[in-house]
Residue, then its C-alpha position, 0 to 999 in steps of 0.5 A: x726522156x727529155x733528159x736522156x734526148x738532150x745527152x744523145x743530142x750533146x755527144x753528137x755536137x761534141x763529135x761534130x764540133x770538137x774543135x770549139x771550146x764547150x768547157x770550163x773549169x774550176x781552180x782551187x787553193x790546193x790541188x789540180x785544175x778541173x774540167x768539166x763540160x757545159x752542156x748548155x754551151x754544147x746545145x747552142x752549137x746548132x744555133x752558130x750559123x745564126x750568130x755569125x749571120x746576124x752579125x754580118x746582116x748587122x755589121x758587116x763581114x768584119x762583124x761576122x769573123x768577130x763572133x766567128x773567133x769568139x765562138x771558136x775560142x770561147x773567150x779572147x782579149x780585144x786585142x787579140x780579136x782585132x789582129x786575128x781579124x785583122x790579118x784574115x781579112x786584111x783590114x787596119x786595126x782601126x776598122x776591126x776596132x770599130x766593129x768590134x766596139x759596135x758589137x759591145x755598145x749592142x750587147x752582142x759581146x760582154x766582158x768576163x768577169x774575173x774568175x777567183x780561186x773558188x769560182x768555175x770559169x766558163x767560155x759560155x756567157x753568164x744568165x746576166x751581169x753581176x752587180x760585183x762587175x759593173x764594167x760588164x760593157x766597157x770597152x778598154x783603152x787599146x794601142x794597135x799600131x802594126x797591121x797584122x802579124x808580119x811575115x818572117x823574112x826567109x834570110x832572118x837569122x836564129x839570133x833576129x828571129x829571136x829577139x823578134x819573138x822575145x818583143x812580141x811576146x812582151x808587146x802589151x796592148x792595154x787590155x791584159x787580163x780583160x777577156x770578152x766573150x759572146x752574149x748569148x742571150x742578146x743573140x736570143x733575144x734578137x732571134x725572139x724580136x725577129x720572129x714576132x716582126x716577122x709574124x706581123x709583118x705576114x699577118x699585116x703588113x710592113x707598116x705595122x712590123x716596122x712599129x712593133x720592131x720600134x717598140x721593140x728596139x726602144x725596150x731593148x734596154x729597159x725590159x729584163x730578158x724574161x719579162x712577160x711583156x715590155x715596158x709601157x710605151x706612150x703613143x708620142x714616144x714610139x711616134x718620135x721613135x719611128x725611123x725616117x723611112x716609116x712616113x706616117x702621120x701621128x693619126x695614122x699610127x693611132x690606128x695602125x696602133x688600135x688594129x694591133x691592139x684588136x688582132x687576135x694574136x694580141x702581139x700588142x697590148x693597150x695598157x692605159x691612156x696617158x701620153x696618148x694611149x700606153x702600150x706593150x709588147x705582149x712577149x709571153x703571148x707572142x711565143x705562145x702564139x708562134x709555138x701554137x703555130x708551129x705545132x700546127x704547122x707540124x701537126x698539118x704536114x704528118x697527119x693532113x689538113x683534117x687532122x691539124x683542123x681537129x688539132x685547132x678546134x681543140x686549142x681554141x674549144x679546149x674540151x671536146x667530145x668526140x661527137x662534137x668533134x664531127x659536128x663542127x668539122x662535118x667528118x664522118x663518125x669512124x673518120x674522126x674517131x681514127x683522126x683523133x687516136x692517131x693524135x692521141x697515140x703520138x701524145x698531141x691529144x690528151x682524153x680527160x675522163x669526167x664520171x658522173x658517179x663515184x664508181x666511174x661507170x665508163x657508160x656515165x663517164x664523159x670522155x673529153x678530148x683535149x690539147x695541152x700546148x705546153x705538154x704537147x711543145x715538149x713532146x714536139x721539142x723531143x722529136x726536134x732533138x731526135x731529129x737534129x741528132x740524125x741529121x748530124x749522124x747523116x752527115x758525119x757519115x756522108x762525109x767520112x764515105x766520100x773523105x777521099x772524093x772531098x780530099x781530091x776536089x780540095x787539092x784541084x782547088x788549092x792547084x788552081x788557086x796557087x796557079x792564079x797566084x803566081x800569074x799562071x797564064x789562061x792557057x796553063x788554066x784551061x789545060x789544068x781545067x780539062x785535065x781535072x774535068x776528065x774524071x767527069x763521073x767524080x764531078x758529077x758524085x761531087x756535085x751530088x755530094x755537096x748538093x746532100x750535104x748543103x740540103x742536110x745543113x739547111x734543115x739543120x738549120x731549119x730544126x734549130x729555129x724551130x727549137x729555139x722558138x719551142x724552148x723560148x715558148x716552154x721558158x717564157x710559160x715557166x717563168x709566167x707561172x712563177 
């Protein structure tokens, strides 16, 4: 079933996104080159809007048309992201270098390994650096002197233009052949730290999210990307770590460190006493706990409060009967009888049946109720991918029945803006204005249009965290089980 929602999710983002590169292709000594879609590349589509904002929050809007290149093409020489982005934005080389360069040194971007006559060649980044290429973050040597591509002058003549392109054609850079792509992975691993800060900056407060983000920026390096928990960290190294605006003294993080320590959702971990006291970031745990609170977030929102009640007292006791179900929330015995088949009908409760005797007399067989959280996040997962798929089906369809509305409301756009090109003068514009504003009725089904469209996107969006935390959750407990 899982299988099956992935594909109907994979062709609706294909036909949304058809023009972003979600294929590689293999080579071989004899016959011809073959294509073949990436599946995982095409499920990380719902996920672009959170790349590209990452990178602006990071590094700015430069940083951002970056990834935005690079996600579009899949793969690009330096090079030639840099006069892209150069020329969209009207920056010097310089400044596209620098961010670019920024973006490497974090992991954000990775180099593609060279691709021999037997090894498919992928636009998605690979699980992790080979051995074979240790250059995996090394920036090469580049020499951009122009400042973008230069307009061709309308009285050029055939013969000028032509040895104009024959130079561009032949103009080297020093990074032929050194393609770069985006690192996914560094992405998602953000996504997981920011969640888990976030989570403790909700439960506690600001001081302790600003510590964990500490201890987590110092693991960046050292910890493999599906560990169970970080590296050990003494409380001297995460004090001299700490950013300048974080002011607390060396005895006021010992604490802060011990109340970390003795929350319930144990996001950290005391594992020894040298240096001052060791600790770890508990990541397996950290996105158990975000996913537990997901699922009862959502359990809450269908069923009511009662319900995600039942739904948590079977997290926390495991097994239940159902009279000891209405004991401990104080619910009528038919109330938590509905409560919990309606659970057990949407498969968010499981009933285990213990007999007593061999025969499995249903009158000496003890009926448990029970709530598997790692069944229970796939099954949440498949109704994230059903939606998703919706969502795109609604859009697309919004945007074909209102294609002529759009395609008006794009030329009045482009008339205006041409008009403040060219210097047009506050009177031409106002009579340009009254005379698009006469249709009043198109702008007020416009305005409803984008208002739709901008709400579908939201919770596209929306949808797309909560997948990303469920798979990060169901990953991290597969990987902790082997």
């Amino acid at each position: 079933m899982l299988r099956q929602l992935h594909w109907e999710l994979l062709i609706w983002l294909w036909l949304s996104h058809s023009d972003i590169a979600v294929c590689r292709f293999s080579t071989g000594c004899k016959g011809p080159v073959k294509y073949q879609a990436v599946g995982e590349r095409i499920l990380r589509i719902p996920h672009y809007p959170r790349y590209i904002y990452t990178a602006k929050t990071l590094y700015g809007d430069t940083a951002k048309r970056i990834i935005e290149e690079l996600l579009l093409r899949g793969h690009m020489t330096m090079s030639s992201t840099v006069k892209t982005v150069a020329n969209h934005l009207s920056l010097n080389m310089e400044e596209g270098k620098s961010s670019f360069s920024k973006l490497v040194d974090t992991y954000f971007l990775q180099c593609c390994p060279p691709v021999s006559a037997s090894t498919p060649a992928t636009t998605g980044a690979p699980e992790s650096a080979p051995e074979s290429f240790p250059d995996y973050y090394k920036v090469p040597t580049v020499g951009l002197i122009s400042r973008g591509k230069r307009r061709r002058s309308s009285d050029d003549g055939d013969e000028q233009r032509n040895r104009k392109k024959a130079r561009v054609e032949t103009e080297t850079h020093g990074d032929e052949g050194i393609y770069w792509q985006v690192n996914f992975e560094r992405f998602h691993l953000h996504f997981r730290d920011q969640a888990i800060i976030s989570a403790v900056a909700s439960k506690l407060d600001q001081t302790s999210s600003e510590i964990v983000r500490t201890m987590l920026t110092m693991s960046t390096v050292t910890t493999p990307p599906t560990a169970i928990c970080t590296q050990n960290l003494s409380t001297n190294q995460i004090f001299r770590s700490l950013p300048s605006n974080c002011s607390i003294s060396r005895p006021i993080l010992d604490e802060y460190l011990s109340l970390l320590v003795d929350d319930p959702m144990e996001f950290v971990g005391k594992s020894g006493d040298s240096g001052g006291g060791m600790y770890v970031i508990n990541l397996h745990r950290a996105l158990a706990n975000l996913a537990r609170a997901t699922l009862e977030s959502v359990v809450q929102e269908r069923f009511g409060s009662r319900s995600a009640q039942i739904f948590r007292l079977l997290l926390q006791k495991r097994h239940l009967e159902q009279k000891q179900v209405e004991d401990i929330v104080m619910i009528a015995a038919k109330e938590a009888k509905d409560m919990l088949y309606t659970l057990l009908a949407e498969d968010l409760v499981q009933l285990q049946e213990i007999p007593k005797t061999p025969e499995h007399n249903p009158s000496r067989t003890f009926y448990l109720y029970t709530v598997n959280q790692l069944s229970t996040a796939r099954i949440l997962l498949q109704h994230c991918y059903k939606t998703m798929a919706s969502l795109i089906d609604r859009r697309l369809f919004e945007t074909e029945e209102n294609k002529r509305l759009l395609e008006k409301s794009q030329r009045n756009e482009a008339i205006l803006a041409s008009l403040q090109a060219i210097g047009a003068g506050d009177e031409q514009l106002q009579q340009v204005k009254e005379m698009i504003t006469q249709l009043e009725q198109h702008l007020e089904a416009l305005r409803h249009l984008r208002h739709h469209i901008n709400k579908l996107d939201s919770t596209e969006n929306q949808v797309a965290e909560t997948i990303f935390l469920l798979e990060s959750y169901i990953n991290s407990t597969t990987t902790a089980a082997h």
